[in-house]
Each structure stands twice: as structure tokens, then as C-alpha cells.
C-alpha positions as CSV (number, residue, x, y, z in Angstrom):
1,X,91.3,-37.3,-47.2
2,X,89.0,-37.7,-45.0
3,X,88.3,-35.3,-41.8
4,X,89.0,-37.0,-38.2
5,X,88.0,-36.0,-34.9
6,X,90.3,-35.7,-31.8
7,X,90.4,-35.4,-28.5
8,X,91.2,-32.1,-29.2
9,X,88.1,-31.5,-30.8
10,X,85.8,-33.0,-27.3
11,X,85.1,-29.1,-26.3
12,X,84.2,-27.7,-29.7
13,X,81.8,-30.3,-30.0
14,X,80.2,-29.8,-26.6
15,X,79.6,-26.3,-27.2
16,X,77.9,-26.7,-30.3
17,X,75.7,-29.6,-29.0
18,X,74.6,-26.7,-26.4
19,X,73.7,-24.4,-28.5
20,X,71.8,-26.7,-30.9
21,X,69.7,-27.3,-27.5
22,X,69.4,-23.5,-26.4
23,X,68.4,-23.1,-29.8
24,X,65.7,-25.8,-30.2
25,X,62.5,-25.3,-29.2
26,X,61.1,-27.3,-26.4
27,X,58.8,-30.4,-26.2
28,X,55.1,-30.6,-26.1
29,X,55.5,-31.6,-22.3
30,X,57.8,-28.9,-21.9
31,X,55.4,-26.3,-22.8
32,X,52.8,-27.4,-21.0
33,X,54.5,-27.1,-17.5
34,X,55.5,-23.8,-18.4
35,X,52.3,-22.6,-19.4
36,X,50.7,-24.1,-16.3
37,X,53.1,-23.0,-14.1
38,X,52.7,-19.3,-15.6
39,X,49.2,-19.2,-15.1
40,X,48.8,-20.8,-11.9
41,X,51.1,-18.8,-9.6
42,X,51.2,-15.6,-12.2
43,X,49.0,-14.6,-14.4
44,X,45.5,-16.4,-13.9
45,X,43.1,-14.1,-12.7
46,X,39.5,-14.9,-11.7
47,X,36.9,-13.9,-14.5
48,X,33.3,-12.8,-13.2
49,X,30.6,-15.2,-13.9
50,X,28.3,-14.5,-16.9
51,X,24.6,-14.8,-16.2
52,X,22.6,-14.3,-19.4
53,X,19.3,-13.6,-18.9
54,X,16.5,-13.4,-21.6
55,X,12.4,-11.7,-21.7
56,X,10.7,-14.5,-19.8
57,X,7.6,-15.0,-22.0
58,X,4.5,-15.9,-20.0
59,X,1.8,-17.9,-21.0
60,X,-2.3,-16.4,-21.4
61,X,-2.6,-18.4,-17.9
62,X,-0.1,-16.9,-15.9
63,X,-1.0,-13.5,-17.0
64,X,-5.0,-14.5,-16.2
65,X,-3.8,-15.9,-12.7
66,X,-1.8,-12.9,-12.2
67,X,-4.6,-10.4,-12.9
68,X,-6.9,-12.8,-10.6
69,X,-4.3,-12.1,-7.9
70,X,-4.3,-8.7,-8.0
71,X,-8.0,-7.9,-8.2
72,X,-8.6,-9.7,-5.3
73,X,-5.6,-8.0,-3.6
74,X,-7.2,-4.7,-4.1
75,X,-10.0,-5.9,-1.7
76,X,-7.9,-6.0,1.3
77,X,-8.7,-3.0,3.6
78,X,-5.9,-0.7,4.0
79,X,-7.0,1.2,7.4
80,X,-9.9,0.2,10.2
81,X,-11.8,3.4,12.4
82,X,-13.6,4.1,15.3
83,X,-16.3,7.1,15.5
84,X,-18.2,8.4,17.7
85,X,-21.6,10.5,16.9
86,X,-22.2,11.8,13.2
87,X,-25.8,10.5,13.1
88,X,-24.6,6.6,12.4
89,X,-24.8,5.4,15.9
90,X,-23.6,6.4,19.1
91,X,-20.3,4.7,18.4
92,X,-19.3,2.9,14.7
93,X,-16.5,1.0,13.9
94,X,-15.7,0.5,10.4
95,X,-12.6,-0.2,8.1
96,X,-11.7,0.7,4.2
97,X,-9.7,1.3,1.5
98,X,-7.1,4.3,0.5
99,X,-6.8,5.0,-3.4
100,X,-5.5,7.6,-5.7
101,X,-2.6,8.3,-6.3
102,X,-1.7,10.7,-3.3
103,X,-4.5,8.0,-1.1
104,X,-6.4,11.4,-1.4
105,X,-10.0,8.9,-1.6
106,X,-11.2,6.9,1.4
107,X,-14.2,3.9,1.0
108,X,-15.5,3.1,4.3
109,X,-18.2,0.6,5.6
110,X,-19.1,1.1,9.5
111,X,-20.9,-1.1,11.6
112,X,-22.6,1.3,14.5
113,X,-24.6,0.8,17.7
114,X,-27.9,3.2,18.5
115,X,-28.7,2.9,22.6
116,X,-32.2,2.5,22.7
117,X,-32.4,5.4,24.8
118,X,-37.0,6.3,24.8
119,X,-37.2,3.2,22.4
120,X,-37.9,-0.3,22.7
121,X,-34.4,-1.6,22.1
122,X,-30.9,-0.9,20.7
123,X,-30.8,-0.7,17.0
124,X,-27.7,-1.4,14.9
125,X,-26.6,1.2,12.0
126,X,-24.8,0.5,8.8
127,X,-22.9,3.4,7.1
128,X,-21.4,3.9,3.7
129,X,-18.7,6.7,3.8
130,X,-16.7,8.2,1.1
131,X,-14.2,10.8,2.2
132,X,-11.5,13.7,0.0
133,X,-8.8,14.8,1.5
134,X,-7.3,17.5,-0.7
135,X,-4.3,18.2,0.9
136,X,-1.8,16.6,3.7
137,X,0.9,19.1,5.1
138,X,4.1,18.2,6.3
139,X,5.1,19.7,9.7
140,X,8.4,21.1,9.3
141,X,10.4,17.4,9.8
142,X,7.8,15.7,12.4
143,X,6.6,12.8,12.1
144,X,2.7,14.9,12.0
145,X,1.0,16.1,9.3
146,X,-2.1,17.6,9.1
147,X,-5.0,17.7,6.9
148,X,-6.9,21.1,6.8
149,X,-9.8,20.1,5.2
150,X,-11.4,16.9,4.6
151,X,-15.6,16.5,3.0
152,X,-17.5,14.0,1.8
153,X,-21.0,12.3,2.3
154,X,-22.5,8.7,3.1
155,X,-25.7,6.7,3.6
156,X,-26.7,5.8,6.6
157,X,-29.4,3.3,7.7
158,X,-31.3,1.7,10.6
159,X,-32.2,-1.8,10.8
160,X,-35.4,-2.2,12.2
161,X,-39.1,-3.0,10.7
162,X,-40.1,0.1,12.0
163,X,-38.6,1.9,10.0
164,X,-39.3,2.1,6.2
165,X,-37.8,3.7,2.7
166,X,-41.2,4.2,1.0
167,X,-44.4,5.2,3.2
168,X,-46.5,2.6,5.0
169,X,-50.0,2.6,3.2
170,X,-51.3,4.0,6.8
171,X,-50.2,7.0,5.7
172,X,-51.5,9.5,2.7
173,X,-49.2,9.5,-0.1
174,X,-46.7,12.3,0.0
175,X,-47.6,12.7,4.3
176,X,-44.3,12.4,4.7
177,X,-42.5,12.8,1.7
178,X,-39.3,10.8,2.9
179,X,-37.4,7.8,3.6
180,X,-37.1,6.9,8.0
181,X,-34.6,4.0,7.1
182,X,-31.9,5.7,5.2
183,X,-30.3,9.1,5.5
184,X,-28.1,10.9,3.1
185,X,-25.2,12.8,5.0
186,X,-22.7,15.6,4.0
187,X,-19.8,16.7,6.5
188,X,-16.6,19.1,6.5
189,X,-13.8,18.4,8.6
190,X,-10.2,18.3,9.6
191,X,-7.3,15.9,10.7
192,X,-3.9,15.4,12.4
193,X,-1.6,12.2,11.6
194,X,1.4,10.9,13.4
195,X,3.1,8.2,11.3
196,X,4.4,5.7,13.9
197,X,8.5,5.0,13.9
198,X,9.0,1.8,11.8
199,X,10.9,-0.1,14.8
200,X,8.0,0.7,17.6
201,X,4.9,-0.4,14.7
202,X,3.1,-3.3,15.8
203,X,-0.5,-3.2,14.4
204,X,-0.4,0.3,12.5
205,X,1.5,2.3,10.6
206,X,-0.1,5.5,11.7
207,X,-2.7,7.0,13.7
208,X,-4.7,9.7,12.6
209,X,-7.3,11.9,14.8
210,X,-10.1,13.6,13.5
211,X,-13.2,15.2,13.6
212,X,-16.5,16.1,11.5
213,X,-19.3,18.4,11.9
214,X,-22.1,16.9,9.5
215,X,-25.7,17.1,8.4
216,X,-28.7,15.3,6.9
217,X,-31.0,15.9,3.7
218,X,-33.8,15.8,6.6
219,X,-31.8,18.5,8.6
220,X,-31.2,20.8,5.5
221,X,-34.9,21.3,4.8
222,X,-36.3,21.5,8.7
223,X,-33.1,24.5,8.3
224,X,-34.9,25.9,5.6
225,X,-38.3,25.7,6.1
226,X,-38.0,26.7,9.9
227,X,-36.2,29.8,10.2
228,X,-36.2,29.5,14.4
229,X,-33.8,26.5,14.4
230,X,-30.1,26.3,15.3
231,X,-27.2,25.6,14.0
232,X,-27.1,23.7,16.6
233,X,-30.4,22.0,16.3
234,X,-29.3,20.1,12.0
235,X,-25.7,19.6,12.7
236,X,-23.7,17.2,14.2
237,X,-20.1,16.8,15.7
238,X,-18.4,13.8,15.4
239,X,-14.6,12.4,16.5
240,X,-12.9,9.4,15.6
241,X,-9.6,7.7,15.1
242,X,-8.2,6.0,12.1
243,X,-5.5,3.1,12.3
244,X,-3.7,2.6,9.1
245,X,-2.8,-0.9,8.8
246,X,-1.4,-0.8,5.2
């Protein structure tokens, strides 16, 4: 005997056709706009880019070029100065380098001018200078510092055919005993620095003032072989100012 359905049976079957769809799982499509939709207005959140970076390996060339670079770098002058007296011209101006690592050594080259005062005509100078500063002191939280003691020596020489580094054959040998054209200097002195605010610097970073009281080899034995002279009569005093540019 065989089971029939009735009428009677419509609502029975309607519930269990909605449960076998509750129960089944949905459709490829159907996931999909779920997931999207989750993501999308939920739970996507923005990731931060990645960057991977790696040891850039350079070649023998760019390491040569580099070096090349640098070297020639080095050869730009860090500060320019302006000096007045010191036995290399009546006024010099010069420039050079700063180096070490508290800048503590100066290099500088000076171009000077000698009024020809009871000579024939004005003479130009040329001056080697290397300087020490030891120490630069902080005042309290100025923008000065000072520089208690600075030394060093240069060469100094006069262009000019009448002057000469080994004696002129008019003379006996040893008359003289000494070189006219170049002069070796020594000099003790001090500074103060004002390091210029970096929204009013134009040319320079800072200005420094100084000054130098210096002497000669020449000077050092007239002092010691003629008891009569001076202080005043084998050293020099001498002022400048430094702009540093770098």
C-alpha cells in the first residue's frame, strides 16, 4: 500500500523544504558577495606598504669617482681673513682651511701689500700661516666664545729682485749670514667669536676678532746679541678678522 500525499500534508512539506534550505550551504556566488560585502564596509583595513631594501653594492668606479669627489672637496676654503701688520704687509688678505676634529688647526695663504714708504715702490708679500687653537670657551649661553690662547708660525716673503734667499756674490760669504726674501715668524695670541644667528647669515657663519703679537728669526738674534733693544723694537702687533664661510 502505497503512501499518498494530501492536501493536508502542503504545510509539512513546506517546512521541511525550508529547512533543507536553512540547512544547505550557499552557492559559490553567494559566498562571494558575502565575503566582499564583509570586507568592504567591515573588516578590510589598510596594510602599510612594504619597501624591501637591500646593501647597494658599488662598483670599483663609483667608489674611485667617489674618493675623487671628496679629495677635491677638501680643497675648498672654509673661512677668508683680513690682517693688518704682523710683518707680512701693511694689510693681507688671505683665506684657508679648518681641520681636526675640534677645527683646532688653521692653513692659511695671505696675499699682503708693503707701501713703499723710503723705497722705490710698493712691494707685494706672500704669507704661509699655520695657526693652534687649543681651547674655545663657551660664554655662559651667548652666542661668543672665546679663545684664550692661539700660536703658531709662518713664512713670509717679499717679491722683488732686490731681495735674495742666498747672498749676492757682492758680498763675502757668510757677510750676512741670512735670507732678505723670506722670514720665519712665530706669534701668541688671543680671540673672540660671535657665531652669527642662522636666519640673519648671509655670507658667514661667524665672525671672529683677533689679535697677535709676533716675531722674526732676524728679530730673535738682534734681541740676543744686542742687549739695548726693546721689546718693542723685535715684536710686532697685529689685528685681523676672520669670516667663516663654511
Amino acid at each position: 500500500m502505497s503512501a499518498k500525499w494530501s492536501i493536508s500534508n502542503l504545510p509539512a512539506l513546506a517546512a521541511i523544504c525550508l529547512l533543507l534550505l536553512w540547512c544547505s550551504p550557499l552557492s559559490a556566488q553567494e559566498r562571494d558577495t558575502v565575503i566582499i560585502v564583509k570586507y568592504d564596509t567591515v573588516y578590510l583595513q589598510r596594510k602599510p606598504d612594504t619597501v624591501v631594501t637591500g646593501r647597494t653594492r658599488h662598483s670599483r668606479y663609483d667608489r674611485r669617482v667617489h674618493r675623487y669627489r671628496k679629495r677635491w672637496e677638501a680643497l675648498i676654503p672654509t673661512h677668508t681673513k683680513i690682517q693688518f701688520a704682523g710683518n707680512m704687509g701693511l694689510l693681507s688678505l688671505g683665506t684657508g682651511w679648518d681641520y681636526g676634529k675640534r677645527n683646532q688647526w688653521e692653513t692659511d695663504i695671505f696675499l699682503g701689500v708693503l707701501p713703499k714708504y723710503q723705497s722705490d715702490c710698493t712691494k707685494l708679500t706672500f704669507t704661509l700661516k699655520q695657526n693652534y687653537i687649543p681651547w674655545s670657551l663657551q660664554i655662559k649661553e651667548s652666542r661668543f666664545s672665546a679663545e684664550p690662547l692661539t700660536c703658531g708660525m709662518y713664512f713670509n716673503t717679499v717679491f722683488g729682485d732686490e731681495f735674495w734667499v742666498n747672498e749676492p756674490d757682492r758680498y763675502p760669504k757668510g757677510y750676512y749670514g741670512f735670507s732678505s726674501k723670506v722670514r720665519i715668524h712665530a706669534f701668541l695670541g688671543q680671540r673672540i667669536t660671535y657665531d652669527i644667528d642662522p636666519r640673519r647669515r648671509f655670507t658667514a657663519k661667524a665672525i671672529t676678532l683677533f689679535y697677535e703679537i709676533s716675531t722674526c728669526d732676524l728679530y730673535i738674534v738682534s734681541a740676543f746679541t744686542n742687549k739695548y733693544l726693546k721689546p718693542k723694537d723685535y715684536l710686532s702687533l697685529s689685528f685681523g678678522v676672520k669670516l667663516q664661510l663654511l
